[in-house]
C-alpha positions as CSV (number, residue, x, y, z in Angstrom):
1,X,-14.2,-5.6,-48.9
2,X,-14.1,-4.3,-52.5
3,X,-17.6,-4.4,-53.8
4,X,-17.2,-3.9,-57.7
5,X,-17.9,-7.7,-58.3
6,X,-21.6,-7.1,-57.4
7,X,-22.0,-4.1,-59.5
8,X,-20.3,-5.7,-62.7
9,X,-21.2,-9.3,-62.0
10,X,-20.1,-11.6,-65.7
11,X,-20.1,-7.7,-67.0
12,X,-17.9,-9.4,-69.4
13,X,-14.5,-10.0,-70.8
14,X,-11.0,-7.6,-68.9
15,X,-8.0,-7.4,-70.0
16,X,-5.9,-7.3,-73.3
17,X,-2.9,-6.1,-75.0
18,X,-0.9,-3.0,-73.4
19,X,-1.9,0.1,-75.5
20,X,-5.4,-0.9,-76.5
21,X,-8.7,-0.1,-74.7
22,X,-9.7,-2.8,-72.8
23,X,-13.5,-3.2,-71.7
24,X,-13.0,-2.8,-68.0
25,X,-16.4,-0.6,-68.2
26,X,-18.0,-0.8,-65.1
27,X,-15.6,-2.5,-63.2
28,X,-12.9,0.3,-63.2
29,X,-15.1,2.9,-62.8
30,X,-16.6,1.6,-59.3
31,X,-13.0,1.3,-58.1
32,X,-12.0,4.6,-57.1
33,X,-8.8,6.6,-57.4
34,X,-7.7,6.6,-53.7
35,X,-8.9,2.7,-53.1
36,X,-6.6,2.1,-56.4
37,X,-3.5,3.8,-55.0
38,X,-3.9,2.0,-51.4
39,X,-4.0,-1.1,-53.4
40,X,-0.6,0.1,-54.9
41,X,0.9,1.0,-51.3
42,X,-0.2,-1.8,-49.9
43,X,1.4,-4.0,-52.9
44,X,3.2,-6.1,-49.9
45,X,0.8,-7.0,-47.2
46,X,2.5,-7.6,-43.9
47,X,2.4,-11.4,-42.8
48,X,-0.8,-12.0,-40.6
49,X,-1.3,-14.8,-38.2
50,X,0.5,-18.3,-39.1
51,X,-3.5,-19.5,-38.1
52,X,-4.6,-17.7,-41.5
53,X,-4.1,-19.3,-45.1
54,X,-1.5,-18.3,-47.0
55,X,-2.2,-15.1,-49.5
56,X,-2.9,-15.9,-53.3
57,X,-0.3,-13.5,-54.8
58,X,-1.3,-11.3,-58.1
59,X,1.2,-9.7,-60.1
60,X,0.6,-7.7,-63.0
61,X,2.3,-4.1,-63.8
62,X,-1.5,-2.9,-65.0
63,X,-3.0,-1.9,-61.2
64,X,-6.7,-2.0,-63.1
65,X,-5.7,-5.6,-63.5
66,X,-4.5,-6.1,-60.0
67,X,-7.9,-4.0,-58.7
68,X,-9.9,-5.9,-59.9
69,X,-8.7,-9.4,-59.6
70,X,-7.9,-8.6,-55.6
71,X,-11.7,-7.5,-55.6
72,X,-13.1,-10.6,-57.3
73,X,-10.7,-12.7,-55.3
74,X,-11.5,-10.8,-51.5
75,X,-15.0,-11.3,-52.4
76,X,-14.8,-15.1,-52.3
77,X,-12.8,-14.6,-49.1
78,X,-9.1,-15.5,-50.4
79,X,-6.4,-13.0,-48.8
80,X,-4.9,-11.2,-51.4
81,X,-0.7,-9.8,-51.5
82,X,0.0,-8.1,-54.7
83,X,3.5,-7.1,-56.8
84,X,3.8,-4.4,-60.0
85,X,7.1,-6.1,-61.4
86,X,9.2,-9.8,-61.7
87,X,10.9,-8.8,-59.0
88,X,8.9,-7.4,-56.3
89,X,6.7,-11.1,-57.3
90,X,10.3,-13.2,-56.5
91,X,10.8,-11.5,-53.0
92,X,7.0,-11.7,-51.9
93,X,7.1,-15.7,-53.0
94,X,10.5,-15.9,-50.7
95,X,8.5,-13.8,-47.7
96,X,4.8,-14.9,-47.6
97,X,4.9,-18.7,-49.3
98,X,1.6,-17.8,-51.2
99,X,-1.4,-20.6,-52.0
100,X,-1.1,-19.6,-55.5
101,X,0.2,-17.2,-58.0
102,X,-1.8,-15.0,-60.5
103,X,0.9,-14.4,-62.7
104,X,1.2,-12.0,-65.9
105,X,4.0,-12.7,-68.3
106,X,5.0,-9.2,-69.7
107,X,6.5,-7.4,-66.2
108,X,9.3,-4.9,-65.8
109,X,12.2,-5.7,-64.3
110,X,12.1,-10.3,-64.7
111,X,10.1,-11.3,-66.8
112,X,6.9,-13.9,-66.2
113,X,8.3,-16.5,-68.0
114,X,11.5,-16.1,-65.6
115,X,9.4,-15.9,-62.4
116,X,7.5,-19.4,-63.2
117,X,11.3,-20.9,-63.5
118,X,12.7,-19.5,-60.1
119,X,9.4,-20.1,-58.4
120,X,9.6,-23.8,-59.4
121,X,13.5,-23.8,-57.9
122,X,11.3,-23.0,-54.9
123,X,8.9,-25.8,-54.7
124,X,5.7,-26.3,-56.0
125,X,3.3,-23.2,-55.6
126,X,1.0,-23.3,-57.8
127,X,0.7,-20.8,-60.6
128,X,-2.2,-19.8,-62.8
129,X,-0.6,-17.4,-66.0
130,X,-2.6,-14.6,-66.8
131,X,-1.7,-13.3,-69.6
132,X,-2.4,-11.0,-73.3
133,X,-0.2,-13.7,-74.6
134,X,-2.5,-16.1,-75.6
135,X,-1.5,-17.7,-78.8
136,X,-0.9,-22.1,-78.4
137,X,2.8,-21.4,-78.4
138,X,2.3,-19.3,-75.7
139,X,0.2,-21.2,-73.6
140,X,2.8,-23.9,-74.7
141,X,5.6,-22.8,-73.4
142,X,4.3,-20.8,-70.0
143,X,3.2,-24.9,-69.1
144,X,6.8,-26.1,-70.5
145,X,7.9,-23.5,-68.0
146,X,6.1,-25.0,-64.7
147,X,2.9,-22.4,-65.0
148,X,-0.5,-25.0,-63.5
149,X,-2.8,-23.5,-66.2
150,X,-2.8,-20.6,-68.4
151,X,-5.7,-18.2,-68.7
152,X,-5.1,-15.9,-71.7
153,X,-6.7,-11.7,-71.7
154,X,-8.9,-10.6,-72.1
155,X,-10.5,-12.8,-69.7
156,X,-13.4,-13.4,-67.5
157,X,-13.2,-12.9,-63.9
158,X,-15.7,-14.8,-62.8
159,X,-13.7,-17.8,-64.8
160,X,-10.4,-16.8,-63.2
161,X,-12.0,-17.2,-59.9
162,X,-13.5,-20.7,-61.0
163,X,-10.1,-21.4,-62.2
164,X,-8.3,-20.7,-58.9
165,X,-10.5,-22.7,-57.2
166,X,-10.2,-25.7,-59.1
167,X,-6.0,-25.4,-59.1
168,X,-6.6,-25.0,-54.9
169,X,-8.6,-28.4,-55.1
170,X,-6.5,-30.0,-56.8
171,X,-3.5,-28.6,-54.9
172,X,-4.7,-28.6,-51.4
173,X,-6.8,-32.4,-51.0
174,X,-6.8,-33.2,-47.4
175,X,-7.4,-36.7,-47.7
176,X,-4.9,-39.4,-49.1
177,X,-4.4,-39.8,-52.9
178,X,-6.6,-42.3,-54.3
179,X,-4.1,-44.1,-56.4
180,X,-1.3,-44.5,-54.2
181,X,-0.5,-41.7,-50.8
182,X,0.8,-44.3,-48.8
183,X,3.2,-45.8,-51.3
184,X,6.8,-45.6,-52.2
185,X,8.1,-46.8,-55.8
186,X,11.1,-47.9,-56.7
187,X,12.2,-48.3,-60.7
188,X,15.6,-49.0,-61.5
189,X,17.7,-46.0,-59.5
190,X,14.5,-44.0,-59.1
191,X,13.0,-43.8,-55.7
192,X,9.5,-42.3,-55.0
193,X,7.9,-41.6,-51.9
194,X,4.5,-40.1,-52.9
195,X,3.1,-39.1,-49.3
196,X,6.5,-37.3,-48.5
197,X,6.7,-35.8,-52.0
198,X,10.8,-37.4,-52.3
199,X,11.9,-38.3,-55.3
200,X,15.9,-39.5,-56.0
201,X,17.3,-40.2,-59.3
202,X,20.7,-41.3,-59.6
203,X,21.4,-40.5,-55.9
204,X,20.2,-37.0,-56.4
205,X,17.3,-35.0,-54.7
206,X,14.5,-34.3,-57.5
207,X,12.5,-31.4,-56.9
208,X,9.2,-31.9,-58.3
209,X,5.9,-30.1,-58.3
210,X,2.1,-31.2,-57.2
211,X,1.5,-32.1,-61.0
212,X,4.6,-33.7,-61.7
213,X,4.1,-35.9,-58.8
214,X,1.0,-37.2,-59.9
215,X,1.7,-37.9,-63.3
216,X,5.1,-39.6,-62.1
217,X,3.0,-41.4,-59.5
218,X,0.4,-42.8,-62.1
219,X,2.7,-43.8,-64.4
220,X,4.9,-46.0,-61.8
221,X,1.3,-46.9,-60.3
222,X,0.1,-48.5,-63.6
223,X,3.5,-51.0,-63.2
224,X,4.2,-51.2,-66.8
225,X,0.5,-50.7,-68.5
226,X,0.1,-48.2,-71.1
227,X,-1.4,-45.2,-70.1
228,X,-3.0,-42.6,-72.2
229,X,-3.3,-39.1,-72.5
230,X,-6.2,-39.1,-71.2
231,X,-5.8,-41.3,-68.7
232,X,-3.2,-39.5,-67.4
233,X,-5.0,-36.2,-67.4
234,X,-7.8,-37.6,-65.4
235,X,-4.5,-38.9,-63.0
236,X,-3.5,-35.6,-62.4
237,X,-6.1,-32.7,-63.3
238,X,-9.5,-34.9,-62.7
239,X,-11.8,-36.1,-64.9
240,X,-13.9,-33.0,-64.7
241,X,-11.3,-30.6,-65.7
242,X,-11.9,-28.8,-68.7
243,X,-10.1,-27.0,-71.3
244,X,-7.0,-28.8,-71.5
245,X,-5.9,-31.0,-74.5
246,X,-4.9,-34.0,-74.1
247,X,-1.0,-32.8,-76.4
248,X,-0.7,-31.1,-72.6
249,X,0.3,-34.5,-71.4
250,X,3.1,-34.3,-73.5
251,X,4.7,-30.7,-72.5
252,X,4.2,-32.6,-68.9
253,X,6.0,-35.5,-69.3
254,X,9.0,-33.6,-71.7
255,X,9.0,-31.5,-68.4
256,X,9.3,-34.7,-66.0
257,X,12.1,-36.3,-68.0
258,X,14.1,-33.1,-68.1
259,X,13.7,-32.9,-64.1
260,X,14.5,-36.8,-63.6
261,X,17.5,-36.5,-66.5
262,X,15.5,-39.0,-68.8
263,X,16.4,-39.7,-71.9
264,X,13.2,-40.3,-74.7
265,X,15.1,-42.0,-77.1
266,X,16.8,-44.6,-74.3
267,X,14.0,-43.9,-71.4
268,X,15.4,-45.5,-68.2
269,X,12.0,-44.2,-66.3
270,X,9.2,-43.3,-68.9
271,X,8.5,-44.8,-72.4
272,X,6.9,-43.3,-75.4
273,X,4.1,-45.6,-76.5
274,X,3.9,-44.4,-80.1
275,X,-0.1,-43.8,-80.8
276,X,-0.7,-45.1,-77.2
277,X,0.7,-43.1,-74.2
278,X,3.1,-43.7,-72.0
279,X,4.1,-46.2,-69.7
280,X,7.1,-47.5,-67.3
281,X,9.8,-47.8,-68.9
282,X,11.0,-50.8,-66.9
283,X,9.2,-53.3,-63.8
284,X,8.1,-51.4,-60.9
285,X,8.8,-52.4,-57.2
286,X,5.7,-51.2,-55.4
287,X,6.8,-50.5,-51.2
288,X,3.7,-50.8,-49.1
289,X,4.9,-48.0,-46.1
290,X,4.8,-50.4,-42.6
291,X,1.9,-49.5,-40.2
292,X,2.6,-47.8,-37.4
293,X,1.9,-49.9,-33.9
């Protein structure tokens, strides 16, 4: 166990642009030269036991960055796999399946941006950008891309971990969904089975992610009713979540009709409310799943 957290507890902001000092202070210095390069060696932690949880992956070519966010994360007791470069990230997302991924944009070798893309071929791991690009374009496009939430440097740790958390509540609910788990949807040639995560459009397999999901699954759940922003943020982050504008509904949902093959000007699945929201873009069959006797 890493114990620089307690020494530089909220010591303040980490992280920033490559080539200018960054106020690690504290933090780096408590994390010493020979635990730094076994971090490095052991970038690709051998799988453990299938009883354990699945390892949050970090990946960032700065190992000061990857230090410390392994020591903040251990500390709250989440394994921790690590990669220096695109593509050592790709191959440890094909061998370990991780929880989650801490994912910096700027990498040798694939970039972030392409990383979030191939890990989204993959399924729906979750991924939390951390990154020195931090402009709203940037944030913009790293959630147009597939990225869960984007957490610009330099950044708090103690917020990343509070962050993390909240995308592995979110991500990880035991219990049915309250709108609709045990439904299946059916819209014109759209098919949706929410507690099996399927979705066919056109006869094809849709591969969507936890998010996507939800926001689909409110919107067919509504049957017709305008929904707005947010109302559909509550649907799909919680009503607690904080620090995302409600105009993210709207990378979401340009994301969703790419995925389904929808068309905003002739929606067959999703209509633009202008000044409202977005609703159904047609009636709803709602498909109650039979009870098992």
């Amino acid at each position: 166990m890493v114990d620089a957290p307690r020494q530089v507890a909220d010591a303040g902001m980490v992280g920033g642009r490559r080539g200018h000092t960054t106020s690690l202070g504290a933090a780096t210095r408590v994390i010493d030269a020979s635990r730094l390069s076994a971090s490095l060696r052991a970038a690709m932690i051998p799988s453990m036991p299938r009883s354990e949880p699945a390892p949050i992956l970090v990946v960032d070519d700065d190992p000061k960055i990857v230090a410390l966010v392994r020591a903040y994360l251990e500390r709250e007791r989440f394994r921790v796999i690590s990669a220096g470069d695109g593509r050592a990230a790709l191959r440890a997302i094909e061998d370990h399946r991780p929880r989650l991924v801490v994912l910096d944009l700027m990498l040798p070798e694939v970039d972030g941006l392409a990383v979030i893309r191939r890990t989204r071929a993959m399924g729906d791991i979750p991924i939390l950008v951390l990154s020195a690009r931090g402009s709203t374009g940037d944030r913009i496009q790293g959630l147009s891309e597939g990225a869960d939430d984007y957490l610009p440097k330099p950044f708090s740790p103690a917020e990343l971990v509070a962050r993390v958390r909240t995308i592995l509540r979110r991500t990880e609910r035991d219990g049915p969904e309250p709108l609709s788990a045990n439904l299946r949807f059916r819209l014109a040639d759209l098919e949706v089975d929410v507690a099996r995560h399927a979705v066919r459009a056109g006869g094809r397999t849709v591969v969507l992610s936890i998010l996507e999901m939800r926001l689909l699954a409110a919107l067919l759940g509504a049957e017709g009713r305008i929904l707005t922003r947010d109302q559909l943020l509550d649907a799909i982050h919680g009503a607690a979540e904080a620090d995302v504008t409600d105009r993210a509904i709207d990378v979401y949902v340009k994301r969703l009709r790419e995925k389904l093959g929808d068309d905003a000007a002739e929606p067959r699945y999703i209509a633009t409310v202008r000044g409202a929201g977005y609703r159904a873009a047609g009636p709803v069959e709602r498909l109650t799943r039979p009870t098992a006797t």
